[in-house]
C-alpha positions in Angstrom: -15.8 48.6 -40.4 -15.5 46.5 -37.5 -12.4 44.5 -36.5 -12.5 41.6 -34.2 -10.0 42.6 -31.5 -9.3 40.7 -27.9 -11.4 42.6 -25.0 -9.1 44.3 -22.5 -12.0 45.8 -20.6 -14.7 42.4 -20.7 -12.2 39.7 -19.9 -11.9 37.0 -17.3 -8.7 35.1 -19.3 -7.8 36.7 -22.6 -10.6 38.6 -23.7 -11.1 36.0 -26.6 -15.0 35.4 -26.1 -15.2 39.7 -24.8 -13.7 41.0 -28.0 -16.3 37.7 -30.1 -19.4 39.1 -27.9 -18.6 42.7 -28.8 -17.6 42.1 -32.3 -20.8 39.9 -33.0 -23.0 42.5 -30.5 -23.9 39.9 -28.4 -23.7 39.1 -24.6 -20.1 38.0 -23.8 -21.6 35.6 -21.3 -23.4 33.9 -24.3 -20.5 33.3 -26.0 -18.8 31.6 -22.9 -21.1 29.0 -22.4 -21.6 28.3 -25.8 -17.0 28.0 -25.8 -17.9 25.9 -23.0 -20.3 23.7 -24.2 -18.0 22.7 -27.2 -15.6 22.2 -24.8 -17.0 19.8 -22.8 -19.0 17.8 -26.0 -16.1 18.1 -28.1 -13.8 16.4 -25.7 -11.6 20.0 -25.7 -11.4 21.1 -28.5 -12.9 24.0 -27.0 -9.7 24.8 -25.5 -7.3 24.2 -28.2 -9.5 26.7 -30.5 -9.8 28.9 -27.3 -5.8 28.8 -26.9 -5.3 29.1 -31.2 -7.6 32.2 -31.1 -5.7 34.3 -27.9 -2.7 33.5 -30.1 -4.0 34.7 -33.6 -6.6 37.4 -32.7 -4.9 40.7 -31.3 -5.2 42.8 -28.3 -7.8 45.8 -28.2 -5.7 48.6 -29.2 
């Protein structure tokens, strides 16, 4: 079963959209402009679920 972990190796901040691209077996780059689209149309909210999910999802072990 896989686990949704943070990326430690395909990271620019956190690892948060990494570990999502990797857990969903998609292109990491995907999932950062889609997190930056709902950034920018949802007035950042983006980044307050960006900053709830490095808190909540853990670290690659």
């Amino acid at each position: 079963m896989n686990k949704l972990y943070r990326s430690k190796k395909n990271r620019i901040i956190a690892g948060v959209c990494g570990g999502i691209g990797e857990y969903f077996k998609v292109d990491p780059t995907l999932v950062r402009l889609l997190w930056l689209l709902i950034s920018i149309v949802g007035a950042g909210s983006g980044l307050v679920a960006y900053i709830i999910a490095w808190i909540i999802i853990p670290e690659e072990p």
